[in-house]
N, C-alpha and C positions, 0 to 999 in steps of 0.2 A: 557640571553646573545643572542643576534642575530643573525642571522645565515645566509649565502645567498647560496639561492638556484639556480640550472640555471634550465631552462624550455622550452620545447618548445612546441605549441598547435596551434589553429587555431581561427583566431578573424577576423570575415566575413566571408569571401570568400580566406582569402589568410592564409599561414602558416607564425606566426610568433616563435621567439624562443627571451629569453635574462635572466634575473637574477633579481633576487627576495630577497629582506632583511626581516627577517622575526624570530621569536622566536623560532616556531617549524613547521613542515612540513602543517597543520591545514591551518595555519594562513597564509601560503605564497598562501595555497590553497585559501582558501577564500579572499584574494587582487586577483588574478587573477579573479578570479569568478566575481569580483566586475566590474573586467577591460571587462567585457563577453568575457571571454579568453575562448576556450574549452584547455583543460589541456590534451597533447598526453602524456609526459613525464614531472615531477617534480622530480628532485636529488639536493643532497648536491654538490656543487663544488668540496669538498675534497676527494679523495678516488675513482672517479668516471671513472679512468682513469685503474686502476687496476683492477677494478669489470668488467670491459669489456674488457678486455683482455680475462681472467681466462672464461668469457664468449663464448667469441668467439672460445675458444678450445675447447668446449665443442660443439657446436656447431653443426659440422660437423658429430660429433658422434649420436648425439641423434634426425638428422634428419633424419639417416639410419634406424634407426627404426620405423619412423613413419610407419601405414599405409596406403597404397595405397587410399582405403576406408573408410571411417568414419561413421557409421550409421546415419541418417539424424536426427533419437531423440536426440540424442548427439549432434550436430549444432544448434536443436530449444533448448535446456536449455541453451547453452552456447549463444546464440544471446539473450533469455532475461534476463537470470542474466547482461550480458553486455549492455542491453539498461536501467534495470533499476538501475545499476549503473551509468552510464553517468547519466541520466534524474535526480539521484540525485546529482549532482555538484561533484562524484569521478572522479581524474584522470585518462585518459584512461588507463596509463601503470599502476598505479594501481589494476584498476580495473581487467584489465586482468590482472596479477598476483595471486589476491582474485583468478577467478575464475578460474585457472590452481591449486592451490591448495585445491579445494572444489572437482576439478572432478576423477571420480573414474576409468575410462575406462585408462587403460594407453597409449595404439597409442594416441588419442585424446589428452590427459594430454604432450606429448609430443610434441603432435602439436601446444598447448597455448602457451605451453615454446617457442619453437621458434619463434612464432611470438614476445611476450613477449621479446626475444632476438632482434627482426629485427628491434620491433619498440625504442627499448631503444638504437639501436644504430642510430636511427635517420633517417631511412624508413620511409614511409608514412603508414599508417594504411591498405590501398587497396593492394598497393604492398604487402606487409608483407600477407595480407589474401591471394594475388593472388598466393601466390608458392604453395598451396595446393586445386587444384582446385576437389580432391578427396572429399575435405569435402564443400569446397566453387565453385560454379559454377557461370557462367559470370552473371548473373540474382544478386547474392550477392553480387561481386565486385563491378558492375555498381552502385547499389542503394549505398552503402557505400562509393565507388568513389565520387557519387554524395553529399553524405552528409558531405563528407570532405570541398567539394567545395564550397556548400552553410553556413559550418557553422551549420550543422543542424542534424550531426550525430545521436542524440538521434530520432530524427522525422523517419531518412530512417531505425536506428536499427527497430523501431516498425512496420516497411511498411515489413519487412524482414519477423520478426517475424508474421504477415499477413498471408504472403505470402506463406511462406511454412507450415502454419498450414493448409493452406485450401486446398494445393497440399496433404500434407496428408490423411485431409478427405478428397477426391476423391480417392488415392487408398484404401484407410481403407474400402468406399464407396463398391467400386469396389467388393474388395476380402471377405468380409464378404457376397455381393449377390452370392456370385461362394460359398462360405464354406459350408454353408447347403444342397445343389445339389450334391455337390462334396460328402461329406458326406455317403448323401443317396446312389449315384452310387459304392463307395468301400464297405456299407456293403452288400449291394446285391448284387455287385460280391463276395463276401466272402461267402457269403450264399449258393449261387447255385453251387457254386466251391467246398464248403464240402460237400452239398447234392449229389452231381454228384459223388463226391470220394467218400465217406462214408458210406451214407444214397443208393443209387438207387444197391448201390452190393449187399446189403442183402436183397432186394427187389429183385435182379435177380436171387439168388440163391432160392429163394421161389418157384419162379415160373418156375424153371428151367424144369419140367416136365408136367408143361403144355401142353394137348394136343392140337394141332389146333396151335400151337406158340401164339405168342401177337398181342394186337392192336397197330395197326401203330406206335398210339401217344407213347405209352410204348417203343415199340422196337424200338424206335428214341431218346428217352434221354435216354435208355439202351446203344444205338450204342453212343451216345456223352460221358458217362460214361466209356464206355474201353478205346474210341478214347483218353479222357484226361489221365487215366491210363497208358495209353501205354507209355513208355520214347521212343520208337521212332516216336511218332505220339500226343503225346500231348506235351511231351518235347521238342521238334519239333515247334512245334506250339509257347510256349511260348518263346521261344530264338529268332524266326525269329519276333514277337511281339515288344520285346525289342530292336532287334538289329534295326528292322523297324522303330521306333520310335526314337533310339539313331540316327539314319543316317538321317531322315527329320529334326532334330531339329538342325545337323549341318548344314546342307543341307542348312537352314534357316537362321541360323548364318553367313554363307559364301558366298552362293550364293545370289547377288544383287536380279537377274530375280525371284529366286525363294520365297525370302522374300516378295518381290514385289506383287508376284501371291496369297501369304499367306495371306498381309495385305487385298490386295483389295476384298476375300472372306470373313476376318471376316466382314469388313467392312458390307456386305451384308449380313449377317447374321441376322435373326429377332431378336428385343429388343436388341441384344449385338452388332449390331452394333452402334445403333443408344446412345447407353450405352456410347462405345469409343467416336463418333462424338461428342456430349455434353461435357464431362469430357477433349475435348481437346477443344471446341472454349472456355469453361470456364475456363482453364489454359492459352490460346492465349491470352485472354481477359484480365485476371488479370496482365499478364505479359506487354504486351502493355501500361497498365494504368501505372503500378510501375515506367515502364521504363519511360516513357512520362514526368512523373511527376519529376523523376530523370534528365529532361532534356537529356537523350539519343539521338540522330539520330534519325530521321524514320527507317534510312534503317541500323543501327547497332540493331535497336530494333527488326523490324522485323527478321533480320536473328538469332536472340536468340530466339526469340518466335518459329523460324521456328527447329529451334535446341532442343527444351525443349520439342519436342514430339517424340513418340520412332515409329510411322505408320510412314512408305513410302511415302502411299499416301496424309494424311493431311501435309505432311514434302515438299511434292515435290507442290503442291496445296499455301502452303505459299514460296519456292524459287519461284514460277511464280508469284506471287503478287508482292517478292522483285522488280522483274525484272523489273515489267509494273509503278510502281512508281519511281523507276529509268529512267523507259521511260518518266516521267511526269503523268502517269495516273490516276486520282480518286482513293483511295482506296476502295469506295466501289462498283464503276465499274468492278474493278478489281477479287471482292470478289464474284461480283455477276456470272463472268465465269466458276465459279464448282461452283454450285448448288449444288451436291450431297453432296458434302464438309460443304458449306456454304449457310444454306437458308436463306431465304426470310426476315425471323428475322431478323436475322443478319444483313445483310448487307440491311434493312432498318433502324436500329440502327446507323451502323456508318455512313449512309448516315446523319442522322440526326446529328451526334456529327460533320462532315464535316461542315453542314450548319450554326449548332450554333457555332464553334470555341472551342467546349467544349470535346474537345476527350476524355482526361484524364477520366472524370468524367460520360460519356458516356462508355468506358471501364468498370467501377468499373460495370457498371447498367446490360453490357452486362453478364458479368463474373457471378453476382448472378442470371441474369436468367435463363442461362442452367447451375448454380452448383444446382439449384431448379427443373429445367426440367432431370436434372439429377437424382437427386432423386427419381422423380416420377415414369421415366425408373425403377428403380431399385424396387422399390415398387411392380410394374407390373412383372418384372423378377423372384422375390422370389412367389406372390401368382401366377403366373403360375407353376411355377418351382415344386413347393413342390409336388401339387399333381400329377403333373406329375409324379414324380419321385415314389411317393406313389403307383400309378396304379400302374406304371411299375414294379415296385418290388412284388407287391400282386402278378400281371398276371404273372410273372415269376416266381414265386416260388411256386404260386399256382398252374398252371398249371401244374409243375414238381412233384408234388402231385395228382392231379388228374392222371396223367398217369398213377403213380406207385400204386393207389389200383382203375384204371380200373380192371384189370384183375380177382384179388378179389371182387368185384362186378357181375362178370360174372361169379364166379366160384361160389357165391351165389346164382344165380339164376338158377343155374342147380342142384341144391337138394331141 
């Protein structure tokens, strides 16, 4: 028995919608397919009217739950189960449906549902993503925007899915050169912090009748041993650490001038600055291209690109680019102004992508070569790094042994 569905999807560039006669839901699917429909919503006529009602009261309840924040692993599974469903001929409201039920994080699981809700009441797909820009930022709308427009959803889910794997690897990048450093520096604090408590008392009680007293070096990590011992002089010490630390990292958080003063030292800082500058003109780079390709603005693009980095100073380095292309200016005229920011690579690059017509593409070229120069910083960062931190911990801990049987050595050689 036949059955008519109504529908509504997107065929070209424009949204259509209307009704389908068909046996079972399959087969209305596949006449659409046939018509290159992309399928947003397919329902029965009957019943359709009640189901979104009971919908819609729910509605309000289970977007107060959502969370604010969404883990960004939770956005990359849920962006490619959803592109390789569309790329196989599933309805979008389908599809997300499947994957509100497959997911296991619940804020998340609640966020599908709703959209799930927006788009089966006949929202656009971008809208319906755009109320939760906790999980989806302007970089995701845009590209999905664009692939409403085009017809071509499945093409920009995959650019998405790109996009923030390779944001990814740049922090993953990042935070895995800091974990081994990091590493090394808490357990040699840990080390010399129990030797100082523990270990150098029962060394001071040894020698506590020493005549002539101790050598320097002794009775300098003897004196740093009481000094931490003492609650009002090491306990002291460590609360104004803490609280010094709590107070600049607000300080940082609040104060413009003072984040300002923050970024432009790391910036300066050997191999970690140079870490930062890479990891952002190769997230500018990718972003530029995506958006390009998406057909965005120049200058909507650039200001997401200039948004999508968390430094001051490369932030305030791309608003003055916005500016000078809104004057009319070359972009790579423009680029070529901070040096420090953007060298010489670079912005012979886009020079070149200017000249050919081929920005987009020039993008993509820019983006893998400092996510590769990036790399290579990093490589350099960890084989400096290690044995640095190697000495420093031997000479520290060693030395704090040396001092504590000087005296025993000396008291050797007087029998």
């Amino acid at each position: 028995m036949a059955v008519t569905y109504s529908y509504k999807g997107i065929l070209g560039s424009k949204y259509t919608e209307g009704k389908v006669v068909a046996i079972n839901k399959d087969e209305a699917a596949f006449k659409l397919k046939e018509d290159k429909i992309i399928i947003t919503s397919l329902t029965k006529v009957s019943g359709r009217e009640e189901s979104k009602k009971i919908k819609k009261e729910v509605k309000e309840v289970k977007a107060k739950k959502i969370p604010k924040k969404i883990p960004i692993t939770e956005v990359i599974t849920f962006t490619k189960k959803f592109e390789t469903m569309v790329r196989a001929g599933l309805p979008i409201l389908e599809a997300i449906k499947m994957i509100e039920e497959q997911t296991e994080h619940k804020g998340f699981k609640l966020l599908v549902s709703n959209i799930h809700q927006s788009v089966e009441s006949g929202n656009n797909l971008s809208d319906s993503f755009e109320k939760f820009p906790g999980a989806f930022d302007n970089i995701y709308i845009n590209l999905l925007r664009a692939g409403e427009s085009s017809g071509k959803v499945q093409l920009f889910l995959s650019k998405l899915v790109i996009n923030m794997e390779k944001q990814e690897k740049i922090k993953s990048s990042i935070k895995g050169a800091m974990t081994y450093p990091s590493i090394l520096l808490i357990v040699a604090g840990a080390v010399v912090s129990l030797m100082l408590v523990f270990v150098v008392p029962v060394f001071e009680e040894m020698f506590s009748g020493k005549a002539g007293g101790l050598p320097a070096a002794t009775q300098f990590v003897v004196d740093m041993s009481n000094f931490l011992r003492n609650p009002l002089k090491g306990g002291v010490l460590a609360i104004s650490l803490v609280v010094s630390f709590m107070s600049l990292s607000f300080a940082i958080r609040k104060s413009h001038k003072i984040k300002r003063g923050w970024h432009t030292l790391v910036l300066k800082l050997p191999l970690f600055g140079g870490l930062i500058i890479n990891s952002s003109l190769s997230k500018i780079a990718m972003i530029q291209g995506n958006l390009r390709a998406a057909g965005v603005p120049e200058m909507e693009a650039l200001d997401i690109a200039a948004n999508a980095t968390n430094n001051l100073i490369i932030k305030e380095a791309m608003v003055n680019v916005r500016r000078g292309v809104f004057s009319g200016e070359p972009l790579s005229q423009l680029f070529a102004k901070t040096p420090n920011i953007f060298p010489a690579s670079f912005v012979a690059l886009v020079s070149v992508g200017e000249r050919t017509g081929n920005m987009e593409e020039m993008y993509g070229s820019i983006a893998s070569y400092y996510e590769s120069e990036m790399d290579v910083v990093i490589g350099r960062l960890t084989v400096m790094l290690e044995p640095i931190m190697m000495v420093f911990m031997g000479v520290t801990v060693g030395g704090i042994l040396v001092a504590m049987y000087t005296p025993m050595f000396a008291m050797g050689e007087t029998f």
